[in-house]
C-alpha positions in Angstrom: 0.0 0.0 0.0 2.9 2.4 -0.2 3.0 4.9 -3.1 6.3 5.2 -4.1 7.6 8.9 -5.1 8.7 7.9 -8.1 5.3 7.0 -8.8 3.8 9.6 -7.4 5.5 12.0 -9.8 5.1 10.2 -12.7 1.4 10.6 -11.9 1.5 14.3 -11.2 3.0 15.1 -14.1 0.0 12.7 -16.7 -2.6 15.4 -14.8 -1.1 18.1 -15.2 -1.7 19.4 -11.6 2.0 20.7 -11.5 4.0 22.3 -14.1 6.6 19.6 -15.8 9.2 22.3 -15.2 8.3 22.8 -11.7 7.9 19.4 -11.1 11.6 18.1 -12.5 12.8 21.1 -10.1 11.1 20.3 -7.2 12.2 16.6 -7.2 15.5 17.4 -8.0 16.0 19.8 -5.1 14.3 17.1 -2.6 16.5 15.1 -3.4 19.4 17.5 -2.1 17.5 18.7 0.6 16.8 14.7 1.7 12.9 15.5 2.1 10.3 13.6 1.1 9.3 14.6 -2.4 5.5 14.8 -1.7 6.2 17.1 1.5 8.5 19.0 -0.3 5.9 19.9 -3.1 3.5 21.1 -0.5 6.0 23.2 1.4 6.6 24.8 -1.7 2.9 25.7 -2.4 3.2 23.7 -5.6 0.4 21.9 -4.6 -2.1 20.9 -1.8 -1.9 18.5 0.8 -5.5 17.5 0.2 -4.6 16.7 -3.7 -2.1 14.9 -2.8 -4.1 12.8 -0.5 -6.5 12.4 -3.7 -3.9 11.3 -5.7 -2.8 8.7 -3.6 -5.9 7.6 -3.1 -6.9 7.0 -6.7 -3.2 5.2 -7.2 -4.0 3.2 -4.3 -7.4 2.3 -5.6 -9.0 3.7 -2.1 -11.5 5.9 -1.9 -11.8 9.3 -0.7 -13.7 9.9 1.7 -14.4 13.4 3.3 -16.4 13.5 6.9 -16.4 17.6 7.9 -19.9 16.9 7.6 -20.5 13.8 8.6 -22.6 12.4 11.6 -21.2 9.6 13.1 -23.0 7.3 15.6 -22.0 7.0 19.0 -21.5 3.3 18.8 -19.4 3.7 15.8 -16.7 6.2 16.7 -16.4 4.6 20.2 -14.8 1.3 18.4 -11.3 3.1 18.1 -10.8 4.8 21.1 -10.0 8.3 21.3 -6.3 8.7 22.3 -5.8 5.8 19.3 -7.4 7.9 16.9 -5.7 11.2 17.8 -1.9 9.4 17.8 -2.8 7.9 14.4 -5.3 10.0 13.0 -7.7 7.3 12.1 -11.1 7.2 12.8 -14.3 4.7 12.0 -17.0 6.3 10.4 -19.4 3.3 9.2 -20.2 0.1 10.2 -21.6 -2.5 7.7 -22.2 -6.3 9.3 -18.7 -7.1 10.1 -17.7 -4.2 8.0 -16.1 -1.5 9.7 -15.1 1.7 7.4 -12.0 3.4 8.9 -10.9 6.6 7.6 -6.8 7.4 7.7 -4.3 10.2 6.5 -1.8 7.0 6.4 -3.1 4.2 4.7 0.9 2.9 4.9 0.4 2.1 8.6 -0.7 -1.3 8.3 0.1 -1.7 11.9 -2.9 0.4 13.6 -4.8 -1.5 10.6 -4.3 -5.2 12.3 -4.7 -3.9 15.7 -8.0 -2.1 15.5 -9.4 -5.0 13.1 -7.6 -7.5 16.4 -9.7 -5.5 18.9 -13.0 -5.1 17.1 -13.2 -8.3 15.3 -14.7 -7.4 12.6 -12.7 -6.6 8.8 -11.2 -3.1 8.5 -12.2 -1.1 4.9 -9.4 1.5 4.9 -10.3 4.8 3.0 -8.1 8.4 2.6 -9.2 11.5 4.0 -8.0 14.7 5.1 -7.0 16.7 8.1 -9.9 18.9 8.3 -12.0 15.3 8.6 -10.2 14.0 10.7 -10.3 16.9 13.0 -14.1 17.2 13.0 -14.4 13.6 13.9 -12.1 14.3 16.6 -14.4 17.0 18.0 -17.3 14.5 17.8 -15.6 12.4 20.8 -16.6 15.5 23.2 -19.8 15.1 22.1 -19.9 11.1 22.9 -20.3 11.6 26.4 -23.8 13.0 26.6 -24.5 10.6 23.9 -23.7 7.4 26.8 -25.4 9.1 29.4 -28.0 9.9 27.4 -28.9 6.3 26.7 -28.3 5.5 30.0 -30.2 7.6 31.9 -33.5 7.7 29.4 -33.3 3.5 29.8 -32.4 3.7 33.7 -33.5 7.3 35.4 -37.2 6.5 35.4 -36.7 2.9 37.3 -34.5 4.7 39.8 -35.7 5.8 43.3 -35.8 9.1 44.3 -33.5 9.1 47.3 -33.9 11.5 50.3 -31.0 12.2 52.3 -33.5 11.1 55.3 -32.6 7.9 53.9 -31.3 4.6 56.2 -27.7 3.7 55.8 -28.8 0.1 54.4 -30.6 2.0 51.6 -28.0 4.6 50.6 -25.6 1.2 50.2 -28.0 -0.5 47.6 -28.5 2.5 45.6 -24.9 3.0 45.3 -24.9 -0.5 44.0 -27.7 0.2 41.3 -26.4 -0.6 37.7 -27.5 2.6 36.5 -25.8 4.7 39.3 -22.7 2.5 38.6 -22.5 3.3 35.2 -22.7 6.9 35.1 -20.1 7.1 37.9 -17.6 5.1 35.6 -18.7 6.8 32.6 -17.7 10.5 34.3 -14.5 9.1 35.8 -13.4 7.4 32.5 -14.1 10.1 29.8 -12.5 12.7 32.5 -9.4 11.0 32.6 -9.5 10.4 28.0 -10.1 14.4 28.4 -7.3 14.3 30.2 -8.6 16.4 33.4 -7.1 17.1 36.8 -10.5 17.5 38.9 -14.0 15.9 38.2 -16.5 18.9 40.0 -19.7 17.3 40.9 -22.4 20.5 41.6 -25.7 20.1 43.0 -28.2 22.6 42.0 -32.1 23.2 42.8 -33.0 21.0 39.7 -30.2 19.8 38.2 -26.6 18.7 38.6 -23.8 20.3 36.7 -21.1 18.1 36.1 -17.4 19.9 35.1 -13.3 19.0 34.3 -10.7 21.2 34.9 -8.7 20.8 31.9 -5.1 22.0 31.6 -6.3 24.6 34.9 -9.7 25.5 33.7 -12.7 24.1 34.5 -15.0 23.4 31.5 -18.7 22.1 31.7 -18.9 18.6 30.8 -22.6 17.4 32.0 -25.4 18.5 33.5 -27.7 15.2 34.9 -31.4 15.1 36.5 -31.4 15.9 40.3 -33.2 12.5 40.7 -29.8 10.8 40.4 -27.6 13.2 43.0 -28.2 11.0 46.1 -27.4 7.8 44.2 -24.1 9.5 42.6 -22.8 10.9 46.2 -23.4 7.6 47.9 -21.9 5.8 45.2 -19.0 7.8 45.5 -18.9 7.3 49.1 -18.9 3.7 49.1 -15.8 3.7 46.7 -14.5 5.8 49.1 -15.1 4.4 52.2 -16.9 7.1 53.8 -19.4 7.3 56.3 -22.7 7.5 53.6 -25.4 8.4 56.6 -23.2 11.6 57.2 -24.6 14.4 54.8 -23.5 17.3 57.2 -19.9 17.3 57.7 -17.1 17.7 55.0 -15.5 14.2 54.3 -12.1 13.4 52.8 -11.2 9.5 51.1 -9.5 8.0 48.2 -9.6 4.9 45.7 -8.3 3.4 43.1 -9.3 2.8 39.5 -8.0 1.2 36.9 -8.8 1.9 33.1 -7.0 1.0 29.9 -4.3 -1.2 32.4 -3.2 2.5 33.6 -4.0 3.3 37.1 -4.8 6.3 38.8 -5.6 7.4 42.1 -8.7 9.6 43.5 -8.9 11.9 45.9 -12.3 12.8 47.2 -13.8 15.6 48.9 -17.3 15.8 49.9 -18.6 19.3 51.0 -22.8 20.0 52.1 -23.5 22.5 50.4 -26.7 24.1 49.8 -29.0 22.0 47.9 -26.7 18.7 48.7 -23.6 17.9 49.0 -20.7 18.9 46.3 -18.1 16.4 45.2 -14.3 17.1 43.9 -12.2 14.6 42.9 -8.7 14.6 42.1 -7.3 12.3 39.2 -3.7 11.6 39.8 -1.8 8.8 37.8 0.2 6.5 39.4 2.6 5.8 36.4 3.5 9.6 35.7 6.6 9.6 33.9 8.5 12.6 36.1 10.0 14.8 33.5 13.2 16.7 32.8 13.6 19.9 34.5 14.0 21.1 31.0 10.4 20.0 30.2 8.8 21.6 33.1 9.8 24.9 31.5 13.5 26.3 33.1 15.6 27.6 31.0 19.3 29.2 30.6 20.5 30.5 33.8 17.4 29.3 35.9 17.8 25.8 35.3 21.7 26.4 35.7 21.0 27.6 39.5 18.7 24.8 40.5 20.8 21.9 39.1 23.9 23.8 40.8 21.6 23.7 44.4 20.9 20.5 44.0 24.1 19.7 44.0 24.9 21.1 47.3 25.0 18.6 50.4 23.0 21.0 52.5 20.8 23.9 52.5 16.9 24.9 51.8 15.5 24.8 48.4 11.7 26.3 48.8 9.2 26.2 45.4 6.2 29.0 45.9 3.3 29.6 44.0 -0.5 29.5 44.7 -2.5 26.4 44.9 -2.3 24.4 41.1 0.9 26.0 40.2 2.8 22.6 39.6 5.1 22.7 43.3 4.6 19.6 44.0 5.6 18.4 40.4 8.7 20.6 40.5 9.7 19.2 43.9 9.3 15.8 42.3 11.5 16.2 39.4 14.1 17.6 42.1 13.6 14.4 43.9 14.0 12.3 40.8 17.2 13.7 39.9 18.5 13.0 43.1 17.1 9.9 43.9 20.0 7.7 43.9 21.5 4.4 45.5 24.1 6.5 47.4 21.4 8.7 48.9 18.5 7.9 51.6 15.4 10.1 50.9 12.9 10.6 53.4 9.3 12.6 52.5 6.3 14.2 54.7 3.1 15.1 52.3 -0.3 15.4 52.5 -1.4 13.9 50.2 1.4 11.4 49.1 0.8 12.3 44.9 3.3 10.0 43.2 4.8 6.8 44.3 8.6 6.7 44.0 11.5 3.9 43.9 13.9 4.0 47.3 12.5 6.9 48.5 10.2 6.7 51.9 7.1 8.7 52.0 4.7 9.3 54.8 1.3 10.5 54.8 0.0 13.2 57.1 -2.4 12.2 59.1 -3.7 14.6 61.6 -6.1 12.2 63.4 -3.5 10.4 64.7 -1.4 13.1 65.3 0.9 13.3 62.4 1.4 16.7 61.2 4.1 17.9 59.3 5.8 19.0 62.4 5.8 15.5 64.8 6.6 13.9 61.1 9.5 15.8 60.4 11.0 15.6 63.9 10.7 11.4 63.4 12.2 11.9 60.1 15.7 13.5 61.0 16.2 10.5 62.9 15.9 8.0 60.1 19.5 9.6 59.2 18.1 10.9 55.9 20.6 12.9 53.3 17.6 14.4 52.2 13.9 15.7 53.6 11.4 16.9 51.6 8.3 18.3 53.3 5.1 18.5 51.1 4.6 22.7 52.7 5.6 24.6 55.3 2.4 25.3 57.1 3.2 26.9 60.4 6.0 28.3 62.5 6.5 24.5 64.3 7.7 23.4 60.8 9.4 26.3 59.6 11.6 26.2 62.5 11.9 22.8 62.4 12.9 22.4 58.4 15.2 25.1 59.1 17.4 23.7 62.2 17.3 20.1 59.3 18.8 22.2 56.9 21.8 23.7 59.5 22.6 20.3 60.4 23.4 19.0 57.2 20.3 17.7 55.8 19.8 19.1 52.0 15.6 20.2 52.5 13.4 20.4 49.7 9.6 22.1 50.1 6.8 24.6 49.0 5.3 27.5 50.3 2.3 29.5 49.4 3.5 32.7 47.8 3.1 34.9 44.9 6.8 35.6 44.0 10.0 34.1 45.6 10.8 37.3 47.2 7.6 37.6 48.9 8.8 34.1 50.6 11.3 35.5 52.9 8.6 37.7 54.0 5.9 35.0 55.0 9.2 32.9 56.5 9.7 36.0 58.8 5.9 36.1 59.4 6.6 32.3 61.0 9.4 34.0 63.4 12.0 32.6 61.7 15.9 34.6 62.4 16.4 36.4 59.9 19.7 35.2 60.1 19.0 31.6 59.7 17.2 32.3 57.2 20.3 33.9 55.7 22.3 30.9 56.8 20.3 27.8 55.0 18.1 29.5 52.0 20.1 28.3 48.3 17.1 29.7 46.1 13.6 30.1 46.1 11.8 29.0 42.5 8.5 31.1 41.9 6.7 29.6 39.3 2.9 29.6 37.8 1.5 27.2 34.7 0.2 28.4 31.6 -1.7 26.1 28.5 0.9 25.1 26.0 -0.3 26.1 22.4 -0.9 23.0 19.7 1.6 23.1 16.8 -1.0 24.5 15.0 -1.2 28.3 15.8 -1.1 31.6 14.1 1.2 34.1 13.9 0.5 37.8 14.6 2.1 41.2 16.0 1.1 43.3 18.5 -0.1 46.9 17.1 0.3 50.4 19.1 -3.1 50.1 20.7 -2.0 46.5 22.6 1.4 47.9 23.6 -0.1 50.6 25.0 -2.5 48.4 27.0 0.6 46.4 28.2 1.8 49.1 30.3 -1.3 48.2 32.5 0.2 44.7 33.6 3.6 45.1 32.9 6.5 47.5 32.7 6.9 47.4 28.8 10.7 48.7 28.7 11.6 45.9 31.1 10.2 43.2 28.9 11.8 44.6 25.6 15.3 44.3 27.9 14.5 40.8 28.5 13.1 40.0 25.1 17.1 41.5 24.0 19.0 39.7 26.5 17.4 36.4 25.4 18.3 37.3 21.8 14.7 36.9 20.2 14.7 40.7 19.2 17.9 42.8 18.2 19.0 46.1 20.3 17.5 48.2 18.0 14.0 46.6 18.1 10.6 46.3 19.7 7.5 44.8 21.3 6.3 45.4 17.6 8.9 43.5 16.3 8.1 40.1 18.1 6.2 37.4 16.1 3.5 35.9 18.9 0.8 33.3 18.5 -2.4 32.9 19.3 -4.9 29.4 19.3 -6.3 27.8 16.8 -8.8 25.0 17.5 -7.1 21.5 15.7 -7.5 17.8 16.0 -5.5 18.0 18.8 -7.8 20.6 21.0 -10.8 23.0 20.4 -9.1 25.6 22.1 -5.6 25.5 20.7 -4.2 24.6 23.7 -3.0 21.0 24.8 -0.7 20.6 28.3 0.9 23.2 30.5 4.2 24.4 30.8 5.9 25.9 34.1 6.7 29.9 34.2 9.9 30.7 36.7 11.3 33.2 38.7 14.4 31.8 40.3 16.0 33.8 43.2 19.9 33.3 43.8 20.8 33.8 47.7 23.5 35.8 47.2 25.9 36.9 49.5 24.3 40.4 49.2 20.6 39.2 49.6 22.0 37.1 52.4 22.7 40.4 54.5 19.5 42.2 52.8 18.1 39.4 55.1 20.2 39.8 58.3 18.9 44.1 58.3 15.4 43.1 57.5 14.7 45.1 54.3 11.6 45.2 52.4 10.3 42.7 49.9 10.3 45.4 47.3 13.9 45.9 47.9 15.2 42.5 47.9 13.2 42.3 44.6 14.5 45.1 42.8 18.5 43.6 43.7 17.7 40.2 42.2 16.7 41.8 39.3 19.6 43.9 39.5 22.0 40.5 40.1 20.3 39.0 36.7 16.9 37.3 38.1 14.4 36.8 35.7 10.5 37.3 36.8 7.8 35.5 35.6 6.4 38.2 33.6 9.5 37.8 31.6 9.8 34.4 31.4 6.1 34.4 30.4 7.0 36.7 27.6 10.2 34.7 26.6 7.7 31.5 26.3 5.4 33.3 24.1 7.5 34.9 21.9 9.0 31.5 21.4 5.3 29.7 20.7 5.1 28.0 23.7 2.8 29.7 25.0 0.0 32.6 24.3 0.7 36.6 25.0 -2.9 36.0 26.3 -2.8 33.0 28.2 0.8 35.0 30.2 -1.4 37.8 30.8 -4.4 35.7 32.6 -1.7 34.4 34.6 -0.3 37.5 35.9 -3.9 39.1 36.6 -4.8 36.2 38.2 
């Protein structure tokens, strides 16, 4: 099924749809270039992509098929699963007896061919398409999940009972058992973690429940269900959780496991009452996250150069800041990966406990019992650790205490809620910490917030003297242009007018343009001057303005930096900073 080049251009040239001229040239120069002669045509705007794809098609003896328009059932586009259809971008469209039509922008990978036909049983009828299909189809997969509750709930909400929170213990434990309730919990669970989403929000409302993801740190309506079936979901939800299901007035806290595509993941639940019921978060966290690079998470140049040199150091206190879903905890893992070796013993104290690592020993903080971060911590500098990380510095107990581990030779790793990293020495004075221990055991502090990652397909644009202008109100412009220079994406003698951003554009990949976050730093150096800005107890203004002076980068550049690379939107930077 492979179209060879040679063919391909002996093809192009009996239509007509190139020039001979231009087509003899064009091959010739892919040739020096090493590209692939059919990508190399298109590049050069000799030609569409989409032709191309026809061409193939009709020298294949497959048939074109185009699907922007194209309904497709349910049942159907649920054969291939999504995350399968996005890596390969192939989708089934019809189904025929034991037919099933599959549409492809590869009809070379014979591969995904045998494995869908292995999984469905049934025989695969490959036909070409193009990107713009393929896309739409994607976008029908969002639409999938009110088709499956749909069906469920029109065949199962009528024979379910309306439940009273009144309702006996006993009674509250068979609903949660009911096939219908059992469904629609796995349903929500299972398409939040295919949309890939952090939280699952379950609302209760007078007449209704609204059901919503946060995706990539926004939350997004997914579902809104009958109030008939908002008993049945909570206890349900309860049971897997194994919390009390007769208590409906006091906030509730549990976990469980699932288990779907032979991936696990973890859930953390938290009940609230709320008016009108009781609300539901849970937490998706995967147990086989791959930790990533510290390049990956986002540090760059010298930032990255001060934290791997920190690390490095046998003792001292490294502290990531940031508000709540600003990726600490993530940071502080990669920190732990690199130095998670045989030579080392690594001892932890979190609440929760959010990854499970190799040779490192975790506790869970469990104030029940006792076990805050405080009585943990003092237990853990007698396990002889090299190194302690503590899930956050709370209180003054632990402050004190993380900062007497880090004196006596222990290398301490944790977060603290903050908006900048030189607002942390602040708050660590507001715990009544010296000022000159402080001094003594701080190596660097890493600010950092998340913002969406832009899909490879994006446009370009410039900013005009209206959106400069309206920069000033967020930013100090001159300040960027000087970082935008020193990062050499503009030259000395240019602009803000002069940088190529990006903005979304809704692809296969996502309807907003976005897929996946990447990390924003600040990264403040304890230098021997900040060290004695410290000791005298300046302001948090002034220890700001003298990193800045020593080199440190702020967020709001680094934001700008990401976005005038394409990593990230001019927009999405400025709804992090307002935030």
């Amino acid at each position: 099924m492979i179209v060879e080049q040679k063919r391909l251009k002996s093809f192009l040239a009996d239509t007509g749809l190139v020039e001979e001229k231009k087509l003899e040239k064009a091959w010739q120069e892919s040739k020096k270039q090493n590209k692939l002669f059919e990508d190399f045509l298109v590049s050069e705007n000799l030609i569409k992509k989409e032709e191309i794809i026809k061409l193939k098609a009709y020298i294949l003896g497959i048939p074109f098929v185009n699907l922007e328009k194209e309904k497709i059932s349910p049942e159907v586009l649920k054969i291939i699963p999504e995350p399968i259809a996005k890596n390969h971008n192939i989708v089934a469209f019809r189904k025929q007896d034991r037919s099933l039509e599959v549409a492809m922008l590869d009809p070379e990978d014979l591969k995904i061919i045998q494995f869908i036909k292995k999984k469905a049983d049934l025989k695969i009828l490959p036909r070409l398409t193009n990107e713009t299909s393929i896309r739409a189809v994607l976008l029908q997969y969002h639409k999938s999940l009110e088709a499956e509750f749909g069906d469920i709930i029109k065949k199962d909400a009528k024979s379910l009972k309306v439940v009273q929170q009144k309702e006996v213990k006993e009674d509250l434990n068979k609903i949660a058992k009911d096939v219908p309730i059992v469904r629609i919990v796995d349903t929500l669970i299972k398409h939040a973690v295919l949309q890939r989403a952090s939280d699952i929000h379950i609302e209760p409302g007078e007449k209704e429940i609204l059901v919503r993801y946060r995706i990539d740190g926004i939350l997004r309506q997914a579902m809104i269900l009958p109030k008939s079936v908002s008993a049945g979901i909570v206890a349900r939800i309860k049971v897997l959780s194994n919390l009390k299901l007769d208590e409906h007035r006091l906030p509730q806290d549990g976990r469980f496991k699932i288990e779907i595509d032979n991936l696990k993941y973890a859930i953390r639940v938290s009940v609230l009452p709320v008016y009108g019921g009781e609300k539901i978060v849970m937490r998706i966290l995967a147990e086989q996250t791959e930790v990533v690079g510290l390049e990956n998470l986002g540090l760059m140049e010298d930032a990255l150069e001060l934290v791997q040199g920190s690390i490095k150091k046998p003792s001292g206190m490294i502290l990531v800041t940031g508000p709540t879903g600003s990726g600490k905890t993530t940071t502080l893992y990669t920190l732990l990966e690199i130095l998670n070796t045989f030579e080392v013993n690594i001892s932890t104290i979190e609440d929760p406990i959010e990854y499970q690592m190799a040779r490192i020993n975790q506790t869970q903080v469990n104030p029940k019992i006792g076990l805050t971060f405080a009585n943990g911590l003092r237990s853990l500098v007698r396990q002889d650790p090299d190194i302690i990380m503590i899930g956050e510095i709370r209180d003054q107990e632990t402050a004190s205490l993380a900062i007497n581990a880090a004196l006596t030779g222990h290398l301490v790793l944790s977060t603290l809620h903050t908006n900048s990293a030189a607002g942390t020495i602040a708050r660590l004075r507001d715990m009544e910490a010296e000022p000159f221990l402080i001094s003594s055991t701080l190596r660097i502090i890493v600010a950092q917030r998340l913002a969406r990652k832009l899909c490879p397909d994006k446009e370009k644009h410039y900013l005009n003297k209206a959106e400069i202008n309206n920069l000033a109100n967020h930013c100090n412009p001159e300040k960027i242009v000087s970082a935008l220079q020193k990062a050499k994406i503009i030259k000395n003698e240019e602009g803000l007018e002069d940088v190529a951003f990006y903005r979304p554009k809704a692809s296969k990949e996502s309807q907003d343009g976005y897929k996946g976050r990447i990390g924003i730093f600040e990264v403040l150096n304890i230098t021997e001057t900040i060290k004695e800005m410290i000791i005298q107890n300046v302001s948090e203004s002034e220890i700001q303005e003298r990193a800045e002076k020593e080199g440190m980068r702020t967020i709001i550049e680094d934001g700008f930096i990401k976005a005038a690379k394409g990593l990230t939107s001019l927009e999405e930077i400025l709804r992090i900073i307002t935030e």
